[in-house]
MDAnalysis code that builds the backbone (N, CA, C; Angstrom):
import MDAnalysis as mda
import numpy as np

u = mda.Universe.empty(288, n_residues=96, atom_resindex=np.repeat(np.arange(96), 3), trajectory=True)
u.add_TopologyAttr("name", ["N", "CA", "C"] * 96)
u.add_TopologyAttr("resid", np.arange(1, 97))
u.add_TopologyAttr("resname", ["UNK", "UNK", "UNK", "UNK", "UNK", "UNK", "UNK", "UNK", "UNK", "UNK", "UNK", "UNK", "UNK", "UNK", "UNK", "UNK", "UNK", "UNK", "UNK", "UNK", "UNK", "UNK", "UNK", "UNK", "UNK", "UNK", "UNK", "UNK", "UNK", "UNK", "UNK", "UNK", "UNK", "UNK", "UNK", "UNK", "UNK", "UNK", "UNK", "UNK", "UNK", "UNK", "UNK", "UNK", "UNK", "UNK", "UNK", "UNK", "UNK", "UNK", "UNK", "UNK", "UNK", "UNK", "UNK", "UNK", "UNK", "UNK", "UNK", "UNK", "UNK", "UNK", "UNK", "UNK", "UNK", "UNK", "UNK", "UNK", "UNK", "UNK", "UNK", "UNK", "UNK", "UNK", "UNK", "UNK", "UNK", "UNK", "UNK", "UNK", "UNK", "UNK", "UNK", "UNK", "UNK", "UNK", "UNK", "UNK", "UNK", "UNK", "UNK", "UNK", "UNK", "UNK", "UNK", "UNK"])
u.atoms.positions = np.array([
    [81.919, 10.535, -22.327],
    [81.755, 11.037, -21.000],
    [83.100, 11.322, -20.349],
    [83.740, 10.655, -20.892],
    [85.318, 10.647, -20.223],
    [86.278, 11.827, -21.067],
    [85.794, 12.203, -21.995],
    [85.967, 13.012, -22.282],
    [86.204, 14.649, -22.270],
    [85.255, 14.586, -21.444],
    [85.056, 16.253, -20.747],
    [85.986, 15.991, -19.781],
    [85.870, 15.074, -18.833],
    [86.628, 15.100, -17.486],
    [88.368, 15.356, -18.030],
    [88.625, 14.948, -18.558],
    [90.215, 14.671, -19.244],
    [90.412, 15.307, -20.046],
    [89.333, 16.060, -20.766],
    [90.147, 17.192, -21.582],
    [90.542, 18.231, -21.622],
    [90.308, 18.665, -20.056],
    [90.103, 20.307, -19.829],
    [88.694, 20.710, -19.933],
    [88.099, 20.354, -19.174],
    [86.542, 20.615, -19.293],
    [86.282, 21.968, -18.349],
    [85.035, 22.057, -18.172],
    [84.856, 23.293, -17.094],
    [85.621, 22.916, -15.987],
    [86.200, 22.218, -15.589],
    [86.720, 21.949, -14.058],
    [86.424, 22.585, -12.774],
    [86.780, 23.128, -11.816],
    [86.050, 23.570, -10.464],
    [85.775, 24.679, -10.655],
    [85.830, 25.164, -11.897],
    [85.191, 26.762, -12.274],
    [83.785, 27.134, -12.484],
    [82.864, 25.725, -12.706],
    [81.267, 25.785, -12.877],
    [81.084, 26.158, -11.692],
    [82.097, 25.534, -10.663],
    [81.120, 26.107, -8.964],
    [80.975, 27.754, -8.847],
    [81.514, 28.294, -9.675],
    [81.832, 30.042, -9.579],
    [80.154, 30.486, -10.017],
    [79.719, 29.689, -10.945],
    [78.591, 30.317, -11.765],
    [77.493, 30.888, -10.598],
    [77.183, 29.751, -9.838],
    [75.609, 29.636, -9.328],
    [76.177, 30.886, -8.329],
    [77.569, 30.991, -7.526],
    [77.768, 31.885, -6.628],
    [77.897, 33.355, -7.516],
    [77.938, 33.559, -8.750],
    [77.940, 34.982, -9.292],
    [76.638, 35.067, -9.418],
    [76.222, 33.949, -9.952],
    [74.567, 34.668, -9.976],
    [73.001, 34.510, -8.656],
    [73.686, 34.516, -7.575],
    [73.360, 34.531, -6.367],
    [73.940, 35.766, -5.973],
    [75.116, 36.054, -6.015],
    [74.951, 37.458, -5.819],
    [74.561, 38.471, -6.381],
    [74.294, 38.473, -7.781],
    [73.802, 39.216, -8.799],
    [72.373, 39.612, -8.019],
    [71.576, 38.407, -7.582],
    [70.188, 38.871, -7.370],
    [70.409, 39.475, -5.590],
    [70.615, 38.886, -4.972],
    [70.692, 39.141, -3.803],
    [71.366, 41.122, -3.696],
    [72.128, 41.574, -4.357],
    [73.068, 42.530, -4.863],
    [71.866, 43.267, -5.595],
    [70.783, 42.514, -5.917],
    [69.600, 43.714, -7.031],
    [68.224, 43.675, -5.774],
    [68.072, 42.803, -5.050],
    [67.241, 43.001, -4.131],
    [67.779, 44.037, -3.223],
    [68.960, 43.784, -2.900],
    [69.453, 44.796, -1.610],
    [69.316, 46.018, -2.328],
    [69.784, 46.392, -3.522],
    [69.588, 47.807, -4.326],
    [67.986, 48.509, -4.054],
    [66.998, 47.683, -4.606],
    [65.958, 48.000, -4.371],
    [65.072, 48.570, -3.367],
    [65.781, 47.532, -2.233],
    [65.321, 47.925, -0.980],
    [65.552, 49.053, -0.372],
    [66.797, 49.476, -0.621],
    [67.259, 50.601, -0.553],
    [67.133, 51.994, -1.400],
    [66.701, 51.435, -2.591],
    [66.061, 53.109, -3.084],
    [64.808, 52.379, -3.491],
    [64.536, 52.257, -4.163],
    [62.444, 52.509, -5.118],
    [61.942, 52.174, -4.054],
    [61.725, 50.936, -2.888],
    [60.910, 50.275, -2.280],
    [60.890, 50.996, -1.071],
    [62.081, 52.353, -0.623],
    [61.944, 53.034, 0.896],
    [60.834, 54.068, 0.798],
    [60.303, 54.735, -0.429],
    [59.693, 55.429, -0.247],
    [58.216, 54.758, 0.233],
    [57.347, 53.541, -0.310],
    [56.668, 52.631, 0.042],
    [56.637, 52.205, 1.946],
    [57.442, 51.846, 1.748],
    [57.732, 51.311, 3.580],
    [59.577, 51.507, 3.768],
    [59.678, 52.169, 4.429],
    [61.178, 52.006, 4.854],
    [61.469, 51.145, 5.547],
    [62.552, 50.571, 6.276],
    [62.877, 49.635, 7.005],
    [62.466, 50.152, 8.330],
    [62.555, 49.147, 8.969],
    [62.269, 49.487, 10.623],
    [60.645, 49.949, 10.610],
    [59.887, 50.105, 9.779],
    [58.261, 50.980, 9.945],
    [57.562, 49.715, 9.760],
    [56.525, 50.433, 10.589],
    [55.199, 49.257, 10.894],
    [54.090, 49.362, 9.659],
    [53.552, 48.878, 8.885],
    [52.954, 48.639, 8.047],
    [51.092, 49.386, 8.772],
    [50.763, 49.391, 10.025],
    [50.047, 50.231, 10.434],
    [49.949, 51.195, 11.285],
    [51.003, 51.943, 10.951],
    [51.881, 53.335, 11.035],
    [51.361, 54.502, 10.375],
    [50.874, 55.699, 10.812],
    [50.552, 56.587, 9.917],
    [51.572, 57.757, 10.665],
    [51.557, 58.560, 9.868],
    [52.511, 59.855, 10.397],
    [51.553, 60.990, 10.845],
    [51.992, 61.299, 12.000],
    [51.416, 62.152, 12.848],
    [51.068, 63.788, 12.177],
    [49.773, 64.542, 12.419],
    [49.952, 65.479, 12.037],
    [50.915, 66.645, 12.157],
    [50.856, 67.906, 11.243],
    [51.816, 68.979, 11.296],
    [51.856, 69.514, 12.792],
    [50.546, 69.772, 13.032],
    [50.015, 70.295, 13.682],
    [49.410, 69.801, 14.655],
    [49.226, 69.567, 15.977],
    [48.774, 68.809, 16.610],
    [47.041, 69.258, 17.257],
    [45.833, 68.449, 17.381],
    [44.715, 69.627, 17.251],
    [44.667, 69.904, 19.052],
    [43.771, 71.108, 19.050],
    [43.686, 71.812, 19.961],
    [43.171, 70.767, 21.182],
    [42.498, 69.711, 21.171],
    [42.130, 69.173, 21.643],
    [43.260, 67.856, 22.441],
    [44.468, 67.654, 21.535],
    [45.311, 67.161, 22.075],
    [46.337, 67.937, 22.833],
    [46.380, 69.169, 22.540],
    [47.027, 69.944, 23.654],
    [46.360, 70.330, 24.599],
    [45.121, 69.992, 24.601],
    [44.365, 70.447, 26.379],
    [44.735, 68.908, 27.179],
    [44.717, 67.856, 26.106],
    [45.053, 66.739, 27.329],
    [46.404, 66.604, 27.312],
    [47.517, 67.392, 26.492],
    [48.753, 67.121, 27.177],
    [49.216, 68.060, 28.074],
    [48.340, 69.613, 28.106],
    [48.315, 70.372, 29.249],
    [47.938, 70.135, 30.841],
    [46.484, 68.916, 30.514],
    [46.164, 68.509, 31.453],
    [46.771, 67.369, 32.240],
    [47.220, 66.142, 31.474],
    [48.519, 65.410, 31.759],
    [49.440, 66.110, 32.690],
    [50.070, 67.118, 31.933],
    [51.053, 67.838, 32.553],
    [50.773, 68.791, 33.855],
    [49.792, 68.878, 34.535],
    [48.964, 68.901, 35.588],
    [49.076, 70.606, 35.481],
    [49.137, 71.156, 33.804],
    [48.978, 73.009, 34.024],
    [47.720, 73.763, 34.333],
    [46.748, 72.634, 33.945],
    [45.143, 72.931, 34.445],
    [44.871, 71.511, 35.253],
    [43.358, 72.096, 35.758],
    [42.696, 70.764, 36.850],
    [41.745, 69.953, 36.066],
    [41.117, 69.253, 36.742],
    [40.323, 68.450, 35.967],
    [38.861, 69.228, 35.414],
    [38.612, 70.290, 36.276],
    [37.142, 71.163, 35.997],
    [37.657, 71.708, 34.598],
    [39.042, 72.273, 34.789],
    [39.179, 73.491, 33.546],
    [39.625, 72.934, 32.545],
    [40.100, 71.179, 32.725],
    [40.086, 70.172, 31.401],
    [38.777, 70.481, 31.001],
    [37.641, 70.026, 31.804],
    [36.614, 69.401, 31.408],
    [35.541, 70.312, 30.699],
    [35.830, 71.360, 30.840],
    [35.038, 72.857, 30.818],
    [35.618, 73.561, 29.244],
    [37.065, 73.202, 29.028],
    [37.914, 73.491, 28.047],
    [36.865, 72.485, 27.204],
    [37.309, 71.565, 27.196],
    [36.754, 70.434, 26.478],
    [35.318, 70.354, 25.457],
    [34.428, 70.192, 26.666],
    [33.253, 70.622, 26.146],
    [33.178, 71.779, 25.259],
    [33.902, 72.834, 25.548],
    [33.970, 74.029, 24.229],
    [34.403, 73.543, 22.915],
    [35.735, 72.661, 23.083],
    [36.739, 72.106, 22.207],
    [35.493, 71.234, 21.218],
    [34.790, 70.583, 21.738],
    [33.970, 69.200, 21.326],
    [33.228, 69.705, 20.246],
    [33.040, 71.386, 20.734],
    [31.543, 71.505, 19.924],
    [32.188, 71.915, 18.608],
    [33.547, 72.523, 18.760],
    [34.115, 73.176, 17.398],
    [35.001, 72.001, 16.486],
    [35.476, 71.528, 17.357],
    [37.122, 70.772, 16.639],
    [36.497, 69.332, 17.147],
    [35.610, 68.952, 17.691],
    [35.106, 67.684, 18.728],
    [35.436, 66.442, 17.863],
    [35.168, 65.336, 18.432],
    [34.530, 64.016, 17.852],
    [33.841, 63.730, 16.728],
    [32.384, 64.495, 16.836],
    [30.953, 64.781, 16.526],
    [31.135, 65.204, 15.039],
    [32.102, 66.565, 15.028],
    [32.501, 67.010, 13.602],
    [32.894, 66.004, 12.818],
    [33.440, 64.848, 13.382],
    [34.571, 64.005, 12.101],
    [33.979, 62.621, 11.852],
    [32.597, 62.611, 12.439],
    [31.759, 61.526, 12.445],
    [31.604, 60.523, 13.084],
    [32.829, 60.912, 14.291],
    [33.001, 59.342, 15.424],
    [32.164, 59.717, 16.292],
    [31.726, 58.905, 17.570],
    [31.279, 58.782, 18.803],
    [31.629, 60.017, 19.414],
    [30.118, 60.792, 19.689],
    [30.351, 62.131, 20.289],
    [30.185, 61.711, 21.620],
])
């Protein structure tokens, strides 16, 4: 036992090991995260997050027209009902 200590054994150089191979993994996680795993979820994104359409439907631009006070509430409501019957609710199987 006294042997190793006094002969030139590993001496304070074993402490190097566990810290190379702590960074090894930590150094292959951070890799990952950063390419294969961003296309999956990127950082900063909410896991019930979907991405908005190309196109926004006709029906959301009458209420951001109407929001934006460019029509009244009759010619929302009148728009609408037209909107409902073509592009509506009803079509996509939700609560008409």
């Amino acid at each position: 036992m006294n042997t190793l200590a006094y002969s030139g054994g590993p001496g304070p150089w074993i402490l190097l090991f566990p810290l190379f191979w702590a960074a090894v993994v930590i150094g292959g996680v951070t890799l990952l995260r950063r390419t294969a795993w961003r296309g999956r979820r990127g950082p900063g994104q909410a896991r019930t997050t979907r991405e908005a359409p190309a196109e926004p439907s006709p029906i959301t631009l009458l209420g951001g027209r109407f929001a934006a006070g460019e029509i009244d509430e009759d010619e929302y409501w009148r728009r609408l009902s037209v909107l409902d019957e073509q592009f509506g609710r009803g079509s996509r199987g939700g609560v008409a």
